[in-house]
N, CA, C and O of each residue as an XYZ file, in Angstrom:
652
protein
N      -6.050      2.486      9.064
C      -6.491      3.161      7.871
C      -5.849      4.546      7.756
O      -5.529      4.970      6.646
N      -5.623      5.365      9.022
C      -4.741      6.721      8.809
C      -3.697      6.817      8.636
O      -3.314      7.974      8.462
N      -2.704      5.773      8.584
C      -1.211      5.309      7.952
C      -1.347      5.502      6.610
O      -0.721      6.377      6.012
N      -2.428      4.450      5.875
C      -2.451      4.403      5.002
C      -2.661      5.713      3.743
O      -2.019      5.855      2.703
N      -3.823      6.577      4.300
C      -4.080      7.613      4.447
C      -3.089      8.924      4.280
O      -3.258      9.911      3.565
N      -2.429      8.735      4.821
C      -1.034      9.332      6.026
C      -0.400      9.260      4.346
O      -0.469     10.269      3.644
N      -0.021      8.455      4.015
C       1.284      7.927      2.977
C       0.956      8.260      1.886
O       1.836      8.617      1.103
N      -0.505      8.251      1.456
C      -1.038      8.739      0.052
C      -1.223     10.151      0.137
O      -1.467     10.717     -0.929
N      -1.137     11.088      1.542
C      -1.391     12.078      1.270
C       0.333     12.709      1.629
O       0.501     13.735      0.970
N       1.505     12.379      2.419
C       2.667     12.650      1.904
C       3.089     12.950      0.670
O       3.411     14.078      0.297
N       3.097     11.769     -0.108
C       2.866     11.461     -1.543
C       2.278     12.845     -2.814
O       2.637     13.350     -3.878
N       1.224     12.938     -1.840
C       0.536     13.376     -3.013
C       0.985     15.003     -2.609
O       1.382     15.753     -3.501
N       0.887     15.445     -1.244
C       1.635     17.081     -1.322
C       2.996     17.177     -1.801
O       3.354     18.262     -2.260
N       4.105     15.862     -1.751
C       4.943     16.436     -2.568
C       4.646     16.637     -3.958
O       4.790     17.739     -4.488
N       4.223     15.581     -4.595
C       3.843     16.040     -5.747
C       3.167     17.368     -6.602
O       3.351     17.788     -7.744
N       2.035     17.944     -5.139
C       1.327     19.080     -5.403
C       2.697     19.899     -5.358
O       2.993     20.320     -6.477
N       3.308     20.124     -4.689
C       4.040     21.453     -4.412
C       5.627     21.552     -5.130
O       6.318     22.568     -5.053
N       6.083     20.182     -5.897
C       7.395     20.355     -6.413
C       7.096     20.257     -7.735
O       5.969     19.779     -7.864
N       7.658     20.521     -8.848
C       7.813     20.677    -10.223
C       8.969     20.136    -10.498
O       9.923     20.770    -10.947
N       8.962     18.080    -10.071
C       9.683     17.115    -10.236
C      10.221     17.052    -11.974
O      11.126     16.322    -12.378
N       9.627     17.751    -12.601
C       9.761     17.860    -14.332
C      10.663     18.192    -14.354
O      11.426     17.292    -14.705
N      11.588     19.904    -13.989
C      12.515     20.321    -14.314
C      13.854     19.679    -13.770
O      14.899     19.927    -14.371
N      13.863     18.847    -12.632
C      15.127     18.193    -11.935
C      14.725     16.663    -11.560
O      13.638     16.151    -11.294
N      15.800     16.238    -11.631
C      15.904     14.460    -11.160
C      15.234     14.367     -9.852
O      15.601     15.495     -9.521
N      14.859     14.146     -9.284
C      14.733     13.812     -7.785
C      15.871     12.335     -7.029
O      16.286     11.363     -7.659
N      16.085     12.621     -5.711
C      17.692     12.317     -5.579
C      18.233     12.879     -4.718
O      17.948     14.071     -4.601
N      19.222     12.288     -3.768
C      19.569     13.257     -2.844
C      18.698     12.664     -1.350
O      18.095     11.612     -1.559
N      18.596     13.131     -0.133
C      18.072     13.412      0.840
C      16.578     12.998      0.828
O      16.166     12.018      1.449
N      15.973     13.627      0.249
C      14.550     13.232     -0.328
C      13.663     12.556     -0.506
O      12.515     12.331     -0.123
N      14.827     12.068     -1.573
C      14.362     10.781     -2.397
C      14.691      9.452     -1.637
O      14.087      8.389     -1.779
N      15.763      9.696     -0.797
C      16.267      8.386     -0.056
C      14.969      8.415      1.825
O      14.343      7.588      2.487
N      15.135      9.325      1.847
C      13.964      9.866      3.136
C      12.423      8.715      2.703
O      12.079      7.661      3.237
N      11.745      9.550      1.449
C      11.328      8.791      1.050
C      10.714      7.378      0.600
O       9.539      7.076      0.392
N      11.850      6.632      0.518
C      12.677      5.445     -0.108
C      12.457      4.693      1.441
O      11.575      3.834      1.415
N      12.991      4.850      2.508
C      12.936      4.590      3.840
C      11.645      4.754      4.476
O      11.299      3.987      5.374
N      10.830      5.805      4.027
C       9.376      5.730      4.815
C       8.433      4.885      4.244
O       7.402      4.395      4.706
N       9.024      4.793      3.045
C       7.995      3.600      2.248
C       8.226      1.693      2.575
O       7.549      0.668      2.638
N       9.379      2.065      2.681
C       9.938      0.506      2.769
C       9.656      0.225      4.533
O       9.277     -0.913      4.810
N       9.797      1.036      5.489
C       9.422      1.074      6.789
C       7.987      0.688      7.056
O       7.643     -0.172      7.866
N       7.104      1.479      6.220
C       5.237      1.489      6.559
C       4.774      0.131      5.626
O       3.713     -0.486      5.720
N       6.106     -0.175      4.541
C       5.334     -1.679      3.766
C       5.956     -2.811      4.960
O       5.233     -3.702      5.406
N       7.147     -2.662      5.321
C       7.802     -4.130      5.985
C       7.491     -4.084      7.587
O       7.422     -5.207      8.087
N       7.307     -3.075      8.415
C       6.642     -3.565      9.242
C       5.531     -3.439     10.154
O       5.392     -3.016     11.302
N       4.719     -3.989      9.190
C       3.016     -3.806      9.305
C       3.283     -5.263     10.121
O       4.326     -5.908     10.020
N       1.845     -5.737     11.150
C       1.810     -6.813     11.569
C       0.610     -7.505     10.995
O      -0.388     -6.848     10.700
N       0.651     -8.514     10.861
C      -0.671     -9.152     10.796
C      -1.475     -8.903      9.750
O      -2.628     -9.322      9.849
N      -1.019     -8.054      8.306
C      -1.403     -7.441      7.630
C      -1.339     -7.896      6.271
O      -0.278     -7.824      5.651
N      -2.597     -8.451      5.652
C      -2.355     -8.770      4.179
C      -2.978    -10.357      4.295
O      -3.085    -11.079      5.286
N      -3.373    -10.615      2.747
C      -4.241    -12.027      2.646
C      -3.560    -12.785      2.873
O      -4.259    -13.782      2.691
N      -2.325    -13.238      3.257
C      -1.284    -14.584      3.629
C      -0.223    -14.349      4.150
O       0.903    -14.793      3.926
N      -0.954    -12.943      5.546
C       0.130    -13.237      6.796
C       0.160    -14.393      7.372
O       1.281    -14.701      7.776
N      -0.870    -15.336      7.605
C      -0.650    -16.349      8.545
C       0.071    -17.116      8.043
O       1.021    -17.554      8.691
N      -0.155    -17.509      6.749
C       0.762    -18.932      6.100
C       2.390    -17.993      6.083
O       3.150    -18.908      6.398
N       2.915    -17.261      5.976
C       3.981    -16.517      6.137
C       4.492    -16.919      7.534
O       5.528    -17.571      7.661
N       3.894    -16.598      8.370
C       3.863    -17.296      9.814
C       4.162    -18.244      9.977
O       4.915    -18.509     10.915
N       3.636    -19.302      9.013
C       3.457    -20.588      9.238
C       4.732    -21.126      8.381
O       5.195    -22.257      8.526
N       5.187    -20.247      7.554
C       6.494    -21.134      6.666
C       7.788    -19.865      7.695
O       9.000    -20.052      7.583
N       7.546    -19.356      8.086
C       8.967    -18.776      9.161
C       9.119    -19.843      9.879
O      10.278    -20.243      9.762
N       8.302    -20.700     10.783
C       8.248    -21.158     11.785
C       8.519    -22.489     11.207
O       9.348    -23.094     11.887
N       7.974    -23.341      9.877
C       8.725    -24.433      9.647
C      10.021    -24.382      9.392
O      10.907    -25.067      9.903
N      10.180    -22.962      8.014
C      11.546    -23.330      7.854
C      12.146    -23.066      9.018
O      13.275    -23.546      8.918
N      12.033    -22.631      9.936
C      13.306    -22.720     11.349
C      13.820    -24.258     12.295
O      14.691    -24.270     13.165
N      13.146    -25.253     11.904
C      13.306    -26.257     12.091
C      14.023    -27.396     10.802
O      14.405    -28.540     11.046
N      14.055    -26.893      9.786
C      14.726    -27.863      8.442
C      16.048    -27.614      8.391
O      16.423    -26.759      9.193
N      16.962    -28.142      7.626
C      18.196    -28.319      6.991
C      17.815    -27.697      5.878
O      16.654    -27.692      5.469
N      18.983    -27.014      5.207
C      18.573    -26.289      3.968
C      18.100    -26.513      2.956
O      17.398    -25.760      2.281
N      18.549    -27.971      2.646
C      18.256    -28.500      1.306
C      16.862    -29.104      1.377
O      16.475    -29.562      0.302
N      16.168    -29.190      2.222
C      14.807    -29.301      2.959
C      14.055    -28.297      2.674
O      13.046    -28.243      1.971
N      14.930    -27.025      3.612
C      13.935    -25.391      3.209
C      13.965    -25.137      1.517
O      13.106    -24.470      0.939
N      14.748    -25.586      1.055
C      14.942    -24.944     -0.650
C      13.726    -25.605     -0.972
O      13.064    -24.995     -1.812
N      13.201    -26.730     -0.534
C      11.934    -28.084     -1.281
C      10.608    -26.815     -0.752
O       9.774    -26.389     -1.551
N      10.666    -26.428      0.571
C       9.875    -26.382      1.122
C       8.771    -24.851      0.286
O       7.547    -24.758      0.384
N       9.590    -23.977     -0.375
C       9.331    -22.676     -0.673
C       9.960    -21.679     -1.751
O      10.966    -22.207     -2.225
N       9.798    -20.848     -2.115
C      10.453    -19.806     -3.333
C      11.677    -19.739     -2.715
O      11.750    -19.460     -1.518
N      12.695    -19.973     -3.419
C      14.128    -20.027     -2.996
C      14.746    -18.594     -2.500
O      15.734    -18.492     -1.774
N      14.183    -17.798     -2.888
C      14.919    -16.517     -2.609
C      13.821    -16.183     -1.293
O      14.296    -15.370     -0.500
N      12.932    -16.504     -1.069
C      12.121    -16.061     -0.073
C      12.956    -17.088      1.282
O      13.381    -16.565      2.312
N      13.046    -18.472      1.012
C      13.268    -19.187      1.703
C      14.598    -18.930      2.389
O      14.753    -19.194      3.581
N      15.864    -18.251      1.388
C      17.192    -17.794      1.557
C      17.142    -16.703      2.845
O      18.014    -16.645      3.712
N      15.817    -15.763      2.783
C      15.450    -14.402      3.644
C      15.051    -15.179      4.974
O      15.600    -14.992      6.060
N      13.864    -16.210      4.702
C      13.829    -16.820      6.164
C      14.845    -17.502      6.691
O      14.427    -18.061      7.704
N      15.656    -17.670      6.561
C      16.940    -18.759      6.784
C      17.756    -18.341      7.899
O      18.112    -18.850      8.962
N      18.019    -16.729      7.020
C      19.130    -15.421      7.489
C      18.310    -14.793      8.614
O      19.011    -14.170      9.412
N      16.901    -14.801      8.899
C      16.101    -13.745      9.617
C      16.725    -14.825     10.940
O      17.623    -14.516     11.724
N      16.150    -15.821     10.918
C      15.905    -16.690     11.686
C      17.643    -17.424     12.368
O      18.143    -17.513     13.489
N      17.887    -17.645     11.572
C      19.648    -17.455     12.038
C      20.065    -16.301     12.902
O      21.153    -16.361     13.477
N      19.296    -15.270     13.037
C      20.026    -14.086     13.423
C      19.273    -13.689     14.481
O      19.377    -12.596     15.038
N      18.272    -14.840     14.858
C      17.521    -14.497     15.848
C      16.220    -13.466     15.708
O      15.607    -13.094     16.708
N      15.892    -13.078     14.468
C      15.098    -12.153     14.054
C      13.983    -12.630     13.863
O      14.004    -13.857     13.769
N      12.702    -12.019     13.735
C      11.093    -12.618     13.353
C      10.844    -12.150     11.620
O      11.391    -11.449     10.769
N       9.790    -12.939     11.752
C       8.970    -12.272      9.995
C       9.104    -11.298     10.090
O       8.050    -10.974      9.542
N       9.747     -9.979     10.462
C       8.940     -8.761     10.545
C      10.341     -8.429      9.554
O      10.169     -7.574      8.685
N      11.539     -8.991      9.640
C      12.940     -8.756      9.198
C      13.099     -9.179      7.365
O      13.615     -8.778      6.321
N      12.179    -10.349      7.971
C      11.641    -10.672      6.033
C      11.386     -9.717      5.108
O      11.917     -9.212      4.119
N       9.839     -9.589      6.118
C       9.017     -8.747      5.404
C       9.896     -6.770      5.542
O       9.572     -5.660      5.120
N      10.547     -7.082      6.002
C      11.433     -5.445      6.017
C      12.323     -5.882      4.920
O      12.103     -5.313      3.850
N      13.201     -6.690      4.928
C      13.716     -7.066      3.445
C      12.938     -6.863      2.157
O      13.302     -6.065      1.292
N      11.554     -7.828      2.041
C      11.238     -7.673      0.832
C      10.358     -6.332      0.358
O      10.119     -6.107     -0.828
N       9.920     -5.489      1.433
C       9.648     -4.204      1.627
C      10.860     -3.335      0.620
O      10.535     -2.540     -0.263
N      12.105     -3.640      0.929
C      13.312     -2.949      0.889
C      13.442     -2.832     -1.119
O      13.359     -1.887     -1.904
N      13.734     -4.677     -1.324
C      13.568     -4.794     -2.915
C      12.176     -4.122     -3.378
O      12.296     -3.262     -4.251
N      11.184     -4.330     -3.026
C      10.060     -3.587     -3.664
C      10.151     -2.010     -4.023
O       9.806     -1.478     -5.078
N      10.768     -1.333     -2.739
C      11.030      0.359     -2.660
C      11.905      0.661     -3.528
O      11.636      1.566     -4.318
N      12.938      0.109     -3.593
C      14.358      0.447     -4.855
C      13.745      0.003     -5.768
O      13.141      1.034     -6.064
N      13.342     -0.856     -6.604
C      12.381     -0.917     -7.462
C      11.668      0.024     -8.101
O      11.838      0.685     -9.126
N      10.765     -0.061     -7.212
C       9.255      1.068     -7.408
C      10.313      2.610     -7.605
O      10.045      3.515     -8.396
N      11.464      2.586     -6.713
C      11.788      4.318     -6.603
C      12.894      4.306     -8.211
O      12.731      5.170     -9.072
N      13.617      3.547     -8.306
C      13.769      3.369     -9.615
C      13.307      3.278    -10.803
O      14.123      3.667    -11.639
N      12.583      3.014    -11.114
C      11.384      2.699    -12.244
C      10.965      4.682    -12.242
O      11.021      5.578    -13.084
N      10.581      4.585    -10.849
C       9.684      6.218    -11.205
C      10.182      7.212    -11.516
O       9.590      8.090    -12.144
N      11.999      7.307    -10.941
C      12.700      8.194    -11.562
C      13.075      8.720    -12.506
O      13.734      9.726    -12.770
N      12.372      7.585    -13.264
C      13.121      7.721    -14.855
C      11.376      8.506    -15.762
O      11.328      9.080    -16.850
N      10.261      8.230    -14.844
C       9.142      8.748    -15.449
C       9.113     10.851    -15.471
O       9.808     11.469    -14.664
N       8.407     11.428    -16.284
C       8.439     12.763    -16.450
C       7.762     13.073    -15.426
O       7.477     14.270    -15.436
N       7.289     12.392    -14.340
C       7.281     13.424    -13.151
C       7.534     12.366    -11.940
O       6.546     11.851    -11.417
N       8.693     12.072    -11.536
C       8.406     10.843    -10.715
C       7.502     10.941     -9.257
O       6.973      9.960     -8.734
N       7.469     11.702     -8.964
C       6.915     11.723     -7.394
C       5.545     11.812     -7.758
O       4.791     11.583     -6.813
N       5.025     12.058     -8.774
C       3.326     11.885     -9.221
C       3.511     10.098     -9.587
O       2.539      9.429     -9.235
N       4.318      9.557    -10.052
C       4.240      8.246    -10.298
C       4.149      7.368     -9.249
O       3.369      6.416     -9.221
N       5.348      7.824     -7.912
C       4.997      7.539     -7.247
C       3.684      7.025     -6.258
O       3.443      5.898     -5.825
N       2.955      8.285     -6.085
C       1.766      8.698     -5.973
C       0.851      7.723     -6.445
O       0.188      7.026     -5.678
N       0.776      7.631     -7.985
C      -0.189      6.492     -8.836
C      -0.009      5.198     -8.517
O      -0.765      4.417     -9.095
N       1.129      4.537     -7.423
C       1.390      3.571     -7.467
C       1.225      3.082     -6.222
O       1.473      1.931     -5.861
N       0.731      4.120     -5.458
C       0.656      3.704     -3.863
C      -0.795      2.806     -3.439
O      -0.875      1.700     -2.905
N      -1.768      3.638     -3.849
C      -3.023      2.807     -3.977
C      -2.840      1.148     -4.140
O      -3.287      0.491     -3.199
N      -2.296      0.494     -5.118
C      -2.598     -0.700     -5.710
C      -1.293     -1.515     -5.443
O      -1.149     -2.490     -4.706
N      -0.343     -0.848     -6.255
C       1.542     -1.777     -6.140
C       1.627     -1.684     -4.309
O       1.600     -2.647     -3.542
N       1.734     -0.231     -3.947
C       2.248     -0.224     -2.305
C       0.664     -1.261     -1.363
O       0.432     -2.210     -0.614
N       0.326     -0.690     -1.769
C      -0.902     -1.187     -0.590
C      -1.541     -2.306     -0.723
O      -1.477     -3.186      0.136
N      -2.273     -2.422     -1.867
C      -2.311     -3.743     -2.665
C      -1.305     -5.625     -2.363
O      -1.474     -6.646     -1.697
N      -0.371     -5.103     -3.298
C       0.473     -5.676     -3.841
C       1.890     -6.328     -2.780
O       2.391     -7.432     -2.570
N       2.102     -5.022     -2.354
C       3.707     -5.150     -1.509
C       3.055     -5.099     -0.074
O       3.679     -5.757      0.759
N       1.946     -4.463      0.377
C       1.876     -5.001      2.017
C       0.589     -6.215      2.167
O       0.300     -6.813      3.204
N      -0.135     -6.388      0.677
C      -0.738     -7.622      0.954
C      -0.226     -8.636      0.806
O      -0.882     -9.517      1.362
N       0.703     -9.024      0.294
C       1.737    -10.413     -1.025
C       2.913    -10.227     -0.674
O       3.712    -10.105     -1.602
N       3.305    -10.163      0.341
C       5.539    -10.301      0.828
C       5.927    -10.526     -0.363
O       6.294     -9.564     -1.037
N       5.944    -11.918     -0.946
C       6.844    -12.684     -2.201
C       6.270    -11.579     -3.259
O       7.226    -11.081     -3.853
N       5.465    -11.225     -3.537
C       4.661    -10.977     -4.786
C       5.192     -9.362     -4.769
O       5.508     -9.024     -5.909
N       5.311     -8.646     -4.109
C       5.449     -7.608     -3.605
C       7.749     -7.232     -3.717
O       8.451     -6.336     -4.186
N       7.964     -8.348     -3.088
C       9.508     -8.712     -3.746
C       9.532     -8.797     -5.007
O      10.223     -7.980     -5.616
N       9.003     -9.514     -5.527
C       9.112    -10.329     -6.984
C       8.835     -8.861     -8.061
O       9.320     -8.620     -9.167
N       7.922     -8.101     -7.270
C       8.184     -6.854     -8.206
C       8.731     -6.142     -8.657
O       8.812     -5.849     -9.850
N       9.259     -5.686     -7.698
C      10.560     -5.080     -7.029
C      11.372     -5.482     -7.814
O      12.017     -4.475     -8.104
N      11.891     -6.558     -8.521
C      12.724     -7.085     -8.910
C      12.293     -6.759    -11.033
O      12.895     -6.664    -12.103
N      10.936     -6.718    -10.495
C      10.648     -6.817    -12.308
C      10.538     -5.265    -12.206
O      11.135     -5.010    -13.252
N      10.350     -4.580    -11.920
C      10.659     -3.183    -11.437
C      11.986     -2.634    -11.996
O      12.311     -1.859    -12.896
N      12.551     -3.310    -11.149
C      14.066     -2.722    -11.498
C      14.522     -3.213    -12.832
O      14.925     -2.416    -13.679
N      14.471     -4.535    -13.051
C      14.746     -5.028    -14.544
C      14.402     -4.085    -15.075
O      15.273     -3.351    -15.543
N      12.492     -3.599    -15.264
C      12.160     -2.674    -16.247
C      13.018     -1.737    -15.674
O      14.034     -2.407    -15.862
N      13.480     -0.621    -15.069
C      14.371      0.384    -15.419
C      16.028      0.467    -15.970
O      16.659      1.404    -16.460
N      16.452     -1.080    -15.623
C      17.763     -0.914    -16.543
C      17.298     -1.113    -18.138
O      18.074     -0.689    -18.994
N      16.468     -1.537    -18.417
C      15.852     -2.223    -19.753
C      15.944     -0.641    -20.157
O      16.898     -0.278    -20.845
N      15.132      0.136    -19.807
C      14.832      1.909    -20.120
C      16.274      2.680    -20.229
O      16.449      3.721    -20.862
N      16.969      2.185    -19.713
C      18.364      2.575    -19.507
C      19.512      1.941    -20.629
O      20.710      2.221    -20.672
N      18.890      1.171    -21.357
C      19.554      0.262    -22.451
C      20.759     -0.469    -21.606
O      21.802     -0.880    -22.113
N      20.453     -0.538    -20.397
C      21.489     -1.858    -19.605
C      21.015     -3.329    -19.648
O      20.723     -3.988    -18.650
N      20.968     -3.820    -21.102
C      20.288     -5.175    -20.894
C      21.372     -6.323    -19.749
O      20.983     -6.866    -18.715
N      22.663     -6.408    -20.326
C      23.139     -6.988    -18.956
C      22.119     -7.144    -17.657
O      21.323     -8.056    -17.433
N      22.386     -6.027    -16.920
C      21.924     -5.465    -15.880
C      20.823     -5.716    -15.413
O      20.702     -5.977    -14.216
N      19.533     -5.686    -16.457
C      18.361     -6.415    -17.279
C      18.184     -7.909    -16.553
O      17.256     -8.354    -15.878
N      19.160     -8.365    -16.871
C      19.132     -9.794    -17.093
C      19.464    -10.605    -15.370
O      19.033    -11.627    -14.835
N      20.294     -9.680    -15.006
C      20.681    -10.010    -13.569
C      19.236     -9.659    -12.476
O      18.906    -10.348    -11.511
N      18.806     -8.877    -12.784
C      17.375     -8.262    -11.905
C      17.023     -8.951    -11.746
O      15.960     -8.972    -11.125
């Protein structure tokens, strides 16, 4: 609970003490940031309403042929267990992956808001804690609609479309 704690109150003194309005945030910071978030979402253990079945589809798909694992699960999730597990790695490499899409996401989207590091902030409660360390896939999958929404804001529909 003091991690958690820990991260909302990082969060929230930068916000108290910078006047993110007048400049982009970016740089050192923002990537620091970007890394402590994606670190404290991807490797938590045991953490969230469907760690075990997560568990339980690492450990099948490591025994299938691919065209097997594609039947077996969300294709892009299934692509992450494939590579973890090929490489000799555990869930923890997954879930640090889809940690990773969620953070560029979430840190994208907020940059573009009039104060991002308060957005940040508003989003840790429910999207970070919630969302991305209870729901791996669900928590990816955001990440992804995340970023769409900020090229969309950016009038990059292309870009949009690839997210």
């Amino acid at each position: 609970m003091l991690a958690y704690w820990a991260l909302f109150g990082i969060f929230g003194f930068a916000a108290a003490v910078t006047d993110e309005r007048k400049r982009r945030p970016g740089g050192i910071g923002w990537i620091a940031a970007g890394v402590l978030l994606a670190i404290v979402i991807g490797l938590r253990r045991e953490v969230g309403g469907d760690c075990f079945k997560y568990m339980t589809i690492f450990e099948r798909l490591q025994h299938v042929d691919l065209a097997r694992a594609l039947q077996e699960s969300d294709p892009g999730y299934t692509i992450l267990n494939l590579i973890a597990g090929s490489f000799g790695l555990g869930l923890w490499a997954v879930n640090l992956a889809c940690a990773a899409i969620f953070t560029v996401g979430l840190l994208k989207l907020c940059r573009e808001q009039p104060n991002p590091v308060l957005a940040v902030l508003i989003g840790i409660p429910y999207l970070v804690i919630v969302v991305a360390m209870g729901y791996t896939r669900q928590g990816g999958a955001l990440g992804f609609v995340t970023l769409a929404l900020f090229y969309y804001f950016r009038g990059w529909i292309g870009r949009m479309a690839l997210a």
